[in-house]
C-alpha positions in Angstrom: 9.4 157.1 110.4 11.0 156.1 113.8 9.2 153.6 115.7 8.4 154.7 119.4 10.7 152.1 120.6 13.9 153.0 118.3 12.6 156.5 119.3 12.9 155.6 122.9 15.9 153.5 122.3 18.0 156.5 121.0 16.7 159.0 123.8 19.1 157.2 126.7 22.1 157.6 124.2 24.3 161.0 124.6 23.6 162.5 121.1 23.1 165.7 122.8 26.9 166.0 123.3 27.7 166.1 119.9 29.8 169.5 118.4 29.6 170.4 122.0 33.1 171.1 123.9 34.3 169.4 126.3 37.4 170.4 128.3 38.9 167.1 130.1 41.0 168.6 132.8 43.2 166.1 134.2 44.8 166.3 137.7 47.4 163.7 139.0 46.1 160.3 140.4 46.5 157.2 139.4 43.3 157.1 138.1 44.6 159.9 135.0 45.2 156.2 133.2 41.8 156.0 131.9 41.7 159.7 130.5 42.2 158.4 127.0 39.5 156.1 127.2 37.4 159.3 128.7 38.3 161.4 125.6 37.9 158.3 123.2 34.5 157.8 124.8 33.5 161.5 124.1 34.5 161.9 121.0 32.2 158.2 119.5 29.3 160.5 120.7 30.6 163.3 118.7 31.8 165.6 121.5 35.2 167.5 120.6 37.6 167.2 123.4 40.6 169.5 124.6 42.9 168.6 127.5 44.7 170.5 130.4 46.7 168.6 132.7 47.5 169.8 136.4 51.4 170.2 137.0 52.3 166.8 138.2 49.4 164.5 135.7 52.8 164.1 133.1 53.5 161.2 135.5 50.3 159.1 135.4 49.1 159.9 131.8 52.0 161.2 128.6 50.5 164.2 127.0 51.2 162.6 123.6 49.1 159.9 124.1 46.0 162.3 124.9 47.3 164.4 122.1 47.2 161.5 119.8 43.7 160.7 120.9 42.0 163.9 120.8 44.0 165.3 117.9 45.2 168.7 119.6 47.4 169.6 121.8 47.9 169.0 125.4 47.8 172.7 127.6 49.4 171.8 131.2 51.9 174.7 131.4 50.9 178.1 133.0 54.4 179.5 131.6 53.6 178.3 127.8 54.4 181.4 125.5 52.8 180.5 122.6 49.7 179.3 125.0 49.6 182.2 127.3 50.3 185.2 124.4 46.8 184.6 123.5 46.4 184.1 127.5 45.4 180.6 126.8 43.5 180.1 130.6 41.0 182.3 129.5 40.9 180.7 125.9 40.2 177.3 127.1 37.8 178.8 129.7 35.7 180.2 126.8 36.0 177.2 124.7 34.6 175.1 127.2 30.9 173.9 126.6 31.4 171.5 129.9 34.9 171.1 132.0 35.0 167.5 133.3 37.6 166.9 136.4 38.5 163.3 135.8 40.5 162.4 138.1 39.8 165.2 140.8 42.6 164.7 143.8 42.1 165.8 147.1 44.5 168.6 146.0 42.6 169.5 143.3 39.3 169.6 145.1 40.9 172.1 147.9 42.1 174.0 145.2 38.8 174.3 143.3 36.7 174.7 146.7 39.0 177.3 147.9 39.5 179.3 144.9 43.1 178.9 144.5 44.7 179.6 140.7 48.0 178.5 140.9 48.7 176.2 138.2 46.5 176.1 134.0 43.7 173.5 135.7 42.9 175.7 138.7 43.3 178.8 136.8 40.7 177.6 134.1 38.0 175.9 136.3 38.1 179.9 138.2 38.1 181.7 134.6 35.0 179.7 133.1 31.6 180.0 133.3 30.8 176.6 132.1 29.1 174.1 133.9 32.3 172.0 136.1 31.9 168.4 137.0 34.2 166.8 139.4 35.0 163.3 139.9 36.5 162.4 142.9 39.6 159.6 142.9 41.8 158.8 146.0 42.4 156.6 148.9 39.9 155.7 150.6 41.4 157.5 153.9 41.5 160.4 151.7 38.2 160.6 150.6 36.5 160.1 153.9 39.2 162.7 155.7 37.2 165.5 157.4 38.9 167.9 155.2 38.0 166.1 152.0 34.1 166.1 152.5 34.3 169.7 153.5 36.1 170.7 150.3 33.4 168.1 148.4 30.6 170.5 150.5 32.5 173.4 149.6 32.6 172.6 145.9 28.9 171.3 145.7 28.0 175.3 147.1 29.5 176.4 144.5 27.4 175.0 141.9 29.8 172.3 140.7 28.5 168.8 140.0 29.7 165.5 141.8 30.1 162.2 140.0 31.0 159.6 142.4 33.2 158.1 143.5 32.5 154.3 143.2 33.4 151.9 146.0 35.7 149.0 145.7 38.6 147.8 145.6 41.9 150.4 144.6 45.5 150.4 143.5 46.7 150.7 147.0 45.0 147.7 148.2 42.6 149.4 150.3 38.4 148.8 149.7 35.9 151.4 150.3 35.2 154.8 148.5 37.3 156.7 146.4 37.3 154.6 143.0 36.6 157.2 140.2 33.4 156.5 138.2 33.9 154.5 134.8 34.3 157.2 131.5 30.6 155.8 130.3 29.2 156.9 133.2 30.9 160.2 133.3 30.0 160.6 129.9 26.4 159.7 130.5 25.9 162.5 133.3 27.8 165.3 131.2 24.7 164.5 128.8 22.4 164.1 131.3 23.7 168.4 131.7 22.1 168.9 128.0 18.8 167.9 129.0 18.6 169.6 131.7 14.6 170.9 130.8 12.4 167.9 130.6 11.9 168.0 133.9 11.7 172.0 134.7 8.3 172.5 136.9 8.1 169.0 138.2 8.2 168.0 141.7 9.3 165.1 141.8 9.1 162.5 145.2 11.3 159.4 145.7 11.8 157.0 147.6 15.1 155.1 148.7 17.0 152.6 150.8 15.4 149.8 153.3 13.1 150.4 156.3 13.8 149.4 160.0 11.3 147.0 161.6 12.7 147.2 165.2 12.4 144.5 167.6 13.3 145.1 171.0 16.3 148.2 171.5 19.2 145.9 170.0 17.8 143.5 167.5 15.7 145.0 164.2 14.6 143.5 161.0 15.7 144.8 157.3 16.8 144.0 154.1 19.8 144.2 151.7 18.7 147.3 150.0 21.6 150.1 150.1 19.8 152.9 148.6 21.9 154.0 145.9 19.0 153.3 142.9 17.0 155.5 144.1 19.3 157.8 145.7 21.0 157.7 141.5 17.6 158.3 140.5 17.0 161.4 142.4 19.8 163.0 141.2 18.6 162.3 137.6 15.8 163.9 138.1 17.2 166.9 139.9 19.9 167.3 136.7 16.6 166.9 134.4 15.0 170.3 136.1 12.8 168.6 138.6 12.2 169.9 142.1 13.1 166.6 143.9 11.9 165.5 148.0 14.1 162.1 148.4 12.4 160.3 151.4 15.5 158.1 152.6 15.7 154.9 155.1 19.2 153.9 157.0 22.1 153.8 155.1 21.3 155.4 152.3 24.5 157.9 150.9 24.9 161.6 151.0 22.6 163.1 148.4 23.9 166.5 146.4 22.8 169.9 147.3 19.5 171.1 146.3 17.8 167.8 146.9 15.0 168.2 149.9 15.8 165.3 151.9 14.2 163.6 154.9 15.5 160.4 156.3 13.4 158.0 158.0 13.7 154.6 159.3 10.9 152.4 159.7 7.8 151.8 156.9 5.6 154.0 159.6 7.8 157.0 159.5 8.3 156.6 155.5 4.8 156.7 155.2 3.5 159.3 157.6 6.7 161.7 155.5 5.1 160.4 152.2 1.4 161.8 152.8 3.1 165.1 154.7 4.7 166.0 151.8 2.2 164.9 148.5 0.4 167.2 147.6 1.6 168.9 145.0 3.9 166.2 144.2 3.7 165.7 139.7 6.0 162.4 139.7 6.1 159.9 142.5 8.9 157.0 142.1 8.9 154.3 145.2 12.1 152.7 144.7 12.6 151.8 148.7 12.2 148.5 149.6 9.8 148.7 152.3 9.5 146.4 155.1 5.9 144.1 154.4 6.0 143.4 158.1 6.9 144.3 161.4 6.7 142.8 164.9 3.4 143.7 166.6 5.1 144.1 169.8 8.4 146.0 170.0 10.3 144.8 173.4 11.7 148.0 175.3 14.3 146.1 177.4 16.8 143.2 175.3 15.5 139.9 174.7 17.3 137.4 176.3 17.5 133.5 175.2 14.7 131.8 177.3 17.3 128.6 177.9 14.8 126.5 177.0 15.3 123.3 175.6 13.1 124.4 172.2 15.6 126.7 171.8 12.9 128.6 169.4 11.3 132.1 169.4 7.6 133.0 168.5 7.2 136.3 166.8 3.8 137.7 165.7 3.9 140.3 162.6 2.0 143.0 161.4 1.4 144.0 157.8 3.1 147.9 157.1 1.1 149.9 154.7 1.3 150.2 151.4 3.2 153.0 151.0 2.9 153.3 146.9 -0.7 151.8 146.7 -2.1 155.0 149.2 -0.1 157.2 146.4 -1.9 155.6 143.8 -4.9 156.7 145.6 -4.2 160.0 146.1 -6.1 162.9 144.2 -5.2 164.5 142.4 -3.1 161.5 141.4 0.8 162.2 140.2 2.6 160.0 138.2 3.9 156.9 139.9 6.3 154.7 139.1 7.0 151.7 141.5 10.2 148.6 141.7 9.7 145.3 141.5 12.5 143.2 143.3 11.8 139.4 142.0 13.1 136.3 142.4 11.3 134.0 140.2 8.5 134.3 137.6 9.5 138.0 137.5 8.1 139.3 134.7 4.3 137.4 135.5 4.6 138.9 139.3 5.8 142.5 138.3 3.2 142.6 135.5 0.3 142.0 138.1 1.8 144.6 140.8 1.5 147.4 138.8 -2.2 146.0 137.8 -3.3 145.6 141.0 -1.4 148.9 142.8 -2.7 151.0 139.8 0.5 151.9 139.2 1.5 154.0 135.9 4.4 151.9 135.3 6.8 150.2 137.1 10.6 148.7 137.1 11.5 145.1 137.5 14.7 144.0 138.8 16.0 140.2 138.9 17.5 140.3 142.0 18.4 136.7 141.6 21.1 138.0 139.7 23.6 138.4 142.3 25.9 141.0 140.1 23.3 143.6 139.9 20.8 145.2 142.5 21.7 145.3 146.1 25.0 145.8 147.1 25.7 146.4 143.5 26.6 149.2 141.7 25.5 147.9 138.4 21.7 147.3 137.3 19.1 146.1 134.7 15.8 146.1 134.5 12.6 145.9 132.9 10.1 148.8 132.3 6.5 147.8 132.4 3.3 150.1 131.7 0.3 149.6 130.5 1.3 149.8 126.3 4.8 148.1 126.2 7.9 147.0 128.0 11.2 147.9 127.2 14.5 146.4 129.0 17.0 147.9 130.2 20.2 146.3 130.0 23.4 146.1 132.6 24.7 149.3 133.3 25.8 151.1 136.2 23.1 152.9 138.7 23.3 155.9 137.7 23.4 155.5 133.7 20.4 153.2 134.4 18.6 156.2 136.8 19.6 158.8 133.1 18.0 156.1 131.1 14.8 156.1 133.0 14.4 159.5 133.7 14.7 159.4 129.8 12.1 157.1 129.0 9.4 158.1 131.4 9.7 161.3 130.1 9.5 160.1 126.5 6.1 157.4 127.5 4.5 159.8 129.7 5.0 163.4 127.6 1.1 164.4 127.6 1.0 163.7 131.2 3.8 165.3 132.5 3.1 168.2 130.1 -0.4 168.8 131.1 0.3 169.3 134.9 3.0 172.0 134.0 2.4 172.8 129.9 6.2 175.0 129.7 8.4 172.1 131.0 8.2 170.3 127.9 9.0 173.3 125.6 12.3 172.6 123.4 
């Protein structure tokens, strides 16, 4: 017998890709140098892995070393004889369970958005009809070009999934976006595909990114909060089946098609889109971090310094509402899930939050920790409700948004069952 907890355990592992195939296709950037440890990654969950480079990958990854890794042979030639005499594009596009684009250039993504077939990746991604996830790596300039998110756009229309990219530093010496995601991550979302069901029928509402408290037309007051948890975590849910409304404050990142967004700004406008859109609503996860306060009185002109010799300014505050509280309220009542961002006695202040919000569970994050939560793209956390806890450890945003999805679906099964009895079918 499995205890719930090993049970829950092995639910945010990617089992469900084993025997399933998996076609790595390859396309040349710099970033082809962690292909093998994409393949080797795949195949320790019990995936089996075929690759296909693009015409010019040779010079950033050998074909024998991904031959030696995945134990086959290496397609990247259009002109093959012994490939193409059993027309080997089509093969490999029938073989496919799942193609992965790791790296995707800006080439290849113009290739793939425009329909073009002119070398054995493009050719196959056109031939299949299995699912296609992309994961962008270039230069920064690239990424952000115009062109680039219009072919990204272009791409998402046509049904293909978007991992990334990651932000950060990159072989060129430039910062910013264009970093392909890490193979563990890619390999977590290519499972997150399999499970695709848990959530059919669910609307699902969530929250993200920091509210803006202004003060007068220049000066405002916020937090560090980017967004990207809960922006991760909507797109879990939305590759889980749900129906998902992401309610988003400033600076929170382009979210993928097919997610009903509405950005907002300050606590006010979050809530007011909150209660316009609840009803109906089966899961609710507030993961923004919402202002407590803001000033009472909101200056329409510039301060300017009073030259005093105090040198001080009095502001008064307001309390915001409680944005997840009124959800917890609401009736009939979904499921919600808050955050908890602590500092000190985290566990003891998190516990009595979700007590005192009558909250179904919620997620603590030691943001103490200065290498995960904001301005991070790594996280851990704690999930609290009412019969256990489980932690969850360091891992990157979006493996940690698969994991939860994962176990709130595992903890809460009768619930989210009863309000829509076919989503949890197997």
């Amino acid at each position: 017998m499995i205890s719930k907890l090993e049970h829950m355990k092995t639910a945010s592992e990617p089992s469900c890709l084993r025997g399933k195939h998996i076609l790595l296709a390859v396309s040349a950037g710099i970033a082809a140098y962690k292909a093998p440890l994409i393949v080797r990654t795949l195949r320790a969950v019990g995936a089996q892995v075929q690759v296909v480079l693009s015409a010019n990958a040779h010079h950033f990854v050998t074909p024998t070393t991904l031959q030696a890794v995945t134990g086959s042979p290496v397609r990247q030639d259009m002109w093959d004889e012994a490939a193409e005499a059993a027309m080997g594009h089509i093969e490999l596009a029938r073989w496919a369970d799942i193609v992965l684009v790791a790296p995707a250039t800006a080439n290849t993504l113009a290739k793939l958005a425009h329909g073009m077939a002119d070398d054995l990746l493009s050719t196959t991604c056109l031939a299949t009809q299995a699912p296609i996830v992309v994961a962008p790596a270039m230069n920064q300039r690239m990424y952000q070009h115009p062109a680039t998110q219009a072919n990204l756009k272009a791409v998402q229309a046509l049904g293909y999934h978007i991992v990334g990219p990651d932000s950060g530093e990159q072989a060129c010496g430039d910062d910013g976006p264009g970093r392909m995601s890490e193979p563990d991550e890619l390999v977590a979302f290519l499972a997150s595909l399999q499970v695709t069901s848990v959530l059919s029928g669910q609307h699902v509402m969530i929250t993200a990114g920091p509210t803006l408290e202004p003060i007068d037309p220049v000066r405002y007051i916020s937090n560090h909060s980017s967004g990207l948890q809960g922006l991760s975590i909507a797109e879990a849910a939305k590759a889980a089946g749900a129906e998902v409304i992401l309610i988003a404050g400033p600076r929170v990142a382009a979210s993928s098609a097919g997610i009903q967004r509405l950005n907002v700004v300050t606590a006010l406008e979050m809530q007011s889109a909150v209660q316009e859109h609840l009803a109906g609503i089966d899961i609710f996860i507030g993961v923004a971090a919402v202002a407590d306060y803001r000033p009472k009185l909101v200056e329409q002109v510039k301060m300017k310094r009073s030259g005093g010799e105090s040198g001080s300014l009095t502001l008064e505050f307001v309390e915001n509402p409680d944005i997840i509280a009124g959800v917890a309220q609401h009736r009939p009542k979904p499921l919600v899930i808050g955050f908890a961002a602590e500092t000190n006695n985290t566990l003891e202040h998190a516990r009595a939050k979700r007590i005192r919000k009558q909250l179904d569970a919620i997620v603590l994050n030691d943001i103490a920790d200065p290498s995960i939560g904001f301005n991070s793209l790594h996280n851990a956390a704690t999930l609290i409700f009412e019969h256990g806890e489980i932690t969850l450890p360091k891992q990157t945003k979006r493996q940690l948004a698969d994991t939860l999805i994962s176990q709130l679906v595992l903890i809460f099964a009768s619930q989210i069952a009863d309000t829509n009895p076919g989503s949890m079918s197997e």
